[in-house]
ZAMARGU-4260 file (C-alpha; in steps of 0.2 Angstrom, whole numbers, plus 5000, padded with zeros to 4 digits):
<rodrens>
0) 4919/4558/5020 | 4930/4564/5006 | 4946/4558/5003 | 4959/4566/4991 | 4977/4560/4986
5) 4987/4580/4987 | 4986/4592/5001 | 4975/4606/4997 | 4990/4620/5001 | 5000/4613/4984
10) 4985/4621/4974 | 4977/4635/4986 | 4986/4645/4996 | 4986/4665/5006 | 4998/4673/5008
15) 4999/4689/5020 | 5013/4702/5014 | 5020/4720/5018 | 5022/4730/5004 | 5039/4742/5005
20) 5040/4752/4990 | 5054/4743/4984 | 5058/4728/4977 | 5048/4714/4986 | 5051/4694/4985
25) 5035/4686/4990 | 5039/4668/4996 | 5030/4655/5005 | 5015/4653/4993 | 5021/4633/4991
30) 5023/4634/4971 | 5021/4645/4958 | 5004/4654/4955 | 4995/4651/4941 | 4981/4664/4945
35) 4987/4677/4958 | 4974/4689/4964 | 4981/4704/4977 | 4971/4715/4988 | 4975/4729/4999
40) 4970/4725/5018 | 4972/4745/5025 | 4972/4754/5010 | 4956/4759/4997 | 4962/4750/4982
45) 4960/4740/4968 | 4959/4723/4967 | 4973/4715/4954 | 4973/4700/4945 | 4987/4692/4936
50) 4989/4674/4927 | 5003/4663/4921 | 4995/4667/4903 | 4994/4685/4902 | 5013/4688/4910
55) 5013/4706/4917 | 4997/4712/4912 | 4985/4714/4927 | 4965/4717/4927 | 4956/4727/4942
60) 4943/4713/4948 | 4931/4726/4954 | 4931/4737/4938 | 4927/4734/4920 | 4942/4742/4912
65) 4953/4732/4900 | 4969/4724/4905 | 4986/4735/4907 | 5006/4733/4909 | 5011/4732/4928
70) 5027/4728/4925 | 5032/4746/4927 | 5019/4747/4943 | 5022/4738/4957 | 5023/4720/4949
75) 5037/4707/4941 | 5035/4692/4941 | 5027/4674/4947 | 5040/4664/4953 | 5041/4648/4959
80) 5038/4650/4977 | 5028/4666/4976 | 5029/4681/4966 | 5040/4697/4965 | 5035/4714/4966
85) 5043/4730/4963 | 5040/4750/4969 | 5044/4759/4951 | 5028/4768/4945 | 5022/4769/4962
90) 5015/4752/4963 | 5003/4757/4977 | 4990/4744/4971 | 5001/4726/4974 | 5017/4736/4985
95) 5013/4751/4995 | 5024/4756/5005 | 5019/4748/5024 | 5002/4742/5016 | 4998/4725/5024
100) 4990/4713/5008 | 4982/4698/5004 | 4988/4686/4990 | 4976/4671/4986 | 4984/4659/4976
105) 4980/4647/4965 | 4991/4632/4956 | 4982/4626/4938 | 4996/4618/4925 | 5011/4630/4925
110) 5016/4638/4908 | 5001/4637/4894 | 4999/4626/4878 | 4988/4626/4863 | 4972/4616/4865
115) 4963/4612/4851 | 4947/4600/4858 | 4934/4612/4854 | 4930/4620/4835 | 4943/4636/4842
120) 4959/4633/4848 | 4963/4641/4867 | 4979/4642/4875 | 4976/4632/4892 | 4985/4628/4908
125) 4974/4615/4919 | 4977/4605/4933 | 4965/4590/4933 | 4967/4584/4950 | 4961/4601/4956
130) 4950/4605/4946 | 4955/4622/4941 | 4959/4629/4923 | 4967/4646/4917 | 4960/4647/4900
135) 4962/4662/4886 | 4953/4662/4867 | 4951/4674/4852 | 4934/4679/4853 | 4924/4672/4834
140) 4909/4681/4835 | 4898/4667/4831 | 4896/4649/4840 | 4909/4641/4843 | 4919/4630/4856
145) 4936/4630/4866 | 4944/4619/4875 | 4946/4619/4895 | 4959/4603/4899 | 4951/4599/4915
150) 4943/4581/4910 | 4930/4585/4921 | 4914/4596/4917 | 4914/4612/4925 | 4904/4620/4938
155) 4910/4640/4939 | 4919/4649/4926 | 4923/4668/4927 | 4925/4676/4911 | 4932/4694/4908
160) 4937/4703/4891 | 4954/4707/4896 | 4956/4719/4878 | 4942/4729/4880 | 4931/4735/4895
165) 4918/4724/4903 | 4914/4717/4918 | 4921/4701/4924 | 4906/4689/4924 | 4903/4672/4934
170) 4891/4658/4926 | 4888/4642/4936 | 4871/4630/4932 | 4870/4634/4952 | 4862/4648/4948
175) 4847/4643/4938 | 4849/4623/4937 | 4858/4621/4920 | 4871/4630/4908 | 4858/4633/4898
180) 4847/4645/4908 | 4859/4657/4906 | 4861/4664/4922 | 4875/4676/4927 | 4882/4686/4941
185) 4891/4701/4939 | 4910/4701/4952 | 4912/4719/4945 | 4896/4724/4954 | 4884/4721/4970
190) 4869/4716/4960 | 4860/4699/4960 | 4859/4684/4948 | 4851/4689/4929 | 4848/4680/4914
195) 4852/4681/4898 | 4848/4678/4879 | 4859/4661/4875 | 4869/4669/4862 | 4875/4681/4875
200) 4885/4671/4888 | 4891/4652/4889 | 4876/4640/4885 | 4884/4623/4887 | 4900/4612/4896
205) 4907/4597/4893 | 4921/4587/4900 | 4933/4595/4888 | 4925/4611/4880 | 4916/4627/4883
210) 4900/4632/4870 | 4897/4648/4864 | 4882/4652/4856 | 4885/4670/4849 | 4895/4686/4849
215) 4890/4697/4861 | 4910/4705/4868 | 4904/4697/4885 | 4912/4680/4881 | 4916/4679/4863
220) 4916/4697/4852 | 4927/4695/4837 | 4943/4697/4836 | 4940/4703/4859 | 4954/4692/4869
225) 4946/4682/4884 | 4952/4674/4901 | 4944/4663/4906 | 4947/4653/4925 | 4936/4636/4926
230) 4933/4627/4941 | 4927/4608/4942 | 4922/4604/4959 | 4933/4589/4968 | 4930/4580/4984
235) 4939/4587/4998 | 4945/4604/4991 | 4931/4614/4984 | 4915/4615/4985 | 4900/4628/4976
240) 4882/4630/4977 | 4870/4641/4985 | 4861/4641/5002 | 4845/4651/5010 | 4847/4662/5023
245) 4841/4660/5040 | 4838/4680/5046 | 4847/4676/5063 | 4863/4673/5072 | 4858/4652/5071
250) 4864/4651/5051 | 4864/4638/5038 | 4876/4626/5041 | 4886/4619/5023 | 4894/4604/5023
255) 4909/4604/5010 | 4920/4590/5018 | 4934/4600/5022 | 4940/4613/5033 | 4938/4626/5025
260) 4954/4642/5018 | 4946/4652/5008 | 4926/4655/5008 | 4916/4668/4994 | 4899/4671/4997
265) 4887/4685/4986 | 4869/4686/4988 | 4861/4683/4972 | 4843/4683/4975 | 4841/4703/4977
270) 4853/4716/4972 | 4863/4727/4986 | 4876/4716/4992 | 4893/4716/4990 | 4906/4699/4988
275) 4911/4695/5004 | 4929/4687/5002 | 4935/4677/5019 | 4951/4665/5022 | 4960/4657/5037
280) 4975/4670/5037 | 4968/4683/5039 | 4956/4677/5053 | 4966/4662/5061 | 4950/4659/5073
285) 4933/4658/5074 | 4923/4669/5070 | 4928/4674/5053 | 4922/4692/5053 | 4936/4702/5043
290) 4929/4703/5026 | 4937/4709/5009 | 4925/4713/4998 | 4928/4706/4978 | 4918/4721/4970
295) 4923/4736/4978 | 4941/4747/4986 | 4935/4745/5004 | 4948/4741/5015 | 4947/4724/5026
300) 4932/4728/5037 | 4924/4718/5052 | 4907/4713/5047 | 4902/4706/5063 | 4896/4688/5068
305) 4902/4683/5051 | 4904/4665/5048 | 4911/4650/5058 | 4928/4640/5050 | 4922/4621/5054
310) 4932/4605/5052 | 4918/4599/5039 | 4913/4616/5031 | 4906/4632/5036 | 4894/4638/5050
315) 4884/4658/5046 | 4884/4667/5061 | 4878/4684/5056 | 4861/4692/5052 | 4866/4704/5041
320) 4861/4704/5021 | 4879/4702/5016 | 4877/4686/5022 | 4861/4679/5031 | 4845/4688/5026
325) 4830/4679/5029 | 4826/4667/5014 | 4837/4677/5003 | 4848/4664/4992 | 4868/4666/4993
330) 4883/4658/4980 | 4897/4655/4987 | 4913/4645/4982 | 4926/4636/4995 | 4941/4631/4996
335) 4949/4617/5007 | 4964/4619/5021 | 4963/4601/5024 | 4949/4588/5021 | 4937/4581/5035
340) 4947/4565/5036 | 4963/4564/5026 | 4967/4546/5015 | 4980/4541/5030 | 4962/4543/5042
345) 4969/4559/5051 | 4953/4568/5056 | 4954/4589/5054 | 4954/4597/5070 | 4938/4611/5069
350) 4947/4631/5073
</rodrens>
């Protein structure tokens, strides 16, 4: 059973919207987002990411261009309950004009501050008790390390060089056993898992820093400015690994200890597959079958059996590659809407 001492919707929340053009308070999020990403659900469009560190400027998830200004396109602000959007510039991307949207949101430490544990000082806004980091460096070029505030060692980091184009790159020890394997997936893209030379990505974690070994502009070219979001897995509110695929409608079942909101899965044994992105808003019952998919402008698509939103985790229902291919390997990262049995004994209720 995993206990935990906050309620999982103070640090992760969706948030369904209309976009009208105009301008457009978002509210109900719960608090202020620290990393907001927005995706169109009836439109072919981007998907945008914005953080408390880098203000208005935005990043498109599924292409390696460098950061721009929004502020002029379609967004404002984060704001304490939400976010605010706006239709100058056309703004199609976060506000189009009856577009229907998804917002997942996460809570870190609000407004950054310098951290200065490793040999490179990061600006950084953490939350410890969920595990979740925002974190942006000067790239050095040589080996170095930064600070990541999480008291905690880290299981998944994205990286992307938000001044210069490049993909957006995950790197968990899920992937090959260690850090130091150097194994990577590419969000920007639907290949599979690759290795890399040490000096090329992140090659070590601890409890407070991030290692880099060289200077490739992946994760630390000179003078390239990085963002970096860092999640430590916690009891009762997320949960990463891997699973095999079964080939048939009787899939894996993955126990996280929680009911599940929010559920990413990519195939990482073979290239060819997109990142499936799933959440409890958007399907409120079982099956889960409206995909987004991370890497790519498709609209919200129904994939089919898709995958089952238990009270302890998640149940794969589908046969198809994107999730289920016989004895292919799949990552995926979830987060909780409520934990199996809650610190006042509650037990979650399965969908």
């Amino acid at each position: 059973m995993s206990y935990i001492t906050f309620q999982p919707h103070d640090y992760f929340n969706t948030k369904l919207y209309t976009g009208n053009a105009g301008t457009n308070a978002i509210t109900g999020v719960g608090f202020q987002p620290d990393w907001l990403w927005v995706k169109a659900r009836n439109r072919n469009d981007n998907h945008r990411v914005i953080d408390v560190l880098r203000g208005t400027n935005a990043f498109k998830m599924n292409e390696s261009n460098a950061q721009n200004d929004v502020s002029g396109d379609g967004f404002t602000s984060l704001d304490s309950d939400g976010f605010t959007l706006n239709g100058s510039g056309g703004g199609g991307e976060f506000n189009a004009n009856s577009g229907t949207f998804a917002a997942w949101n996460w809570k870190a430490g609000g407004a950054g501050s310098t951290n200065n544990d490793g040999s490179t000082a990061s600006t950084v806004s953490a939350s410890p008790t969920s595990g979740f980091a925002v974190v942006t460096h000067t790239g050095t070029g040589g080996a170095t390390t930064i600070g990541h505030g999480l008291n905690a060692t880290p299981r998944v980091i994205f990286t992307k060089l938000v001044s210069g184009s490049n993909n957006t790159f995950v790197q968990q020890p899920i992937l090959g056993g260690s850090w130091t394997s150097n194994n990577y997936i590419s969000i920007t893209t639907d290949n599979g898992a690759a290795s890399a030379s040490s000096s090329t990505i992140i090659n070590a974690v601890t409890t407070s820093t991030i290692s880099f070994a060289g200077s490739d502009d992946w994760v630390n070219g000179s003078g390239g400015t990085y963002i970096h979001y860092v999640f430590a897995e916690k009891n009762g509110f997320s949960k990463f690994g891997q699973y095999k695929g079964s080939g048939n409608g009787n899939g894996p079942t993955i126990y996280a200890g929680f009911k599940p909101a929010w559920f990413l899965v990519k195939k990482t044994s073979a290239s060819g597959e997109y990142w499936g992105m799933y959440d409890n808003k958007r399907n409120p019952v079982n099956d889960v079958d409206d995909a987004i998919m991370a890497n790519r402008t498709d609209q919200e698509s129904d994939i089919g059996d898709g995958v089952d939103f238990l009270s302890t985790g998640i149940k794969v229902r589908d046969s198809g590659g994107e999730l289920n291919a016989s004895n292919a390997t799949y990552f995926y990262m979830m987060f909780a809407e409520e934990p199996t049995v809650a610190s006042n004994g509650d037990p979650a209720t399965a969908r």
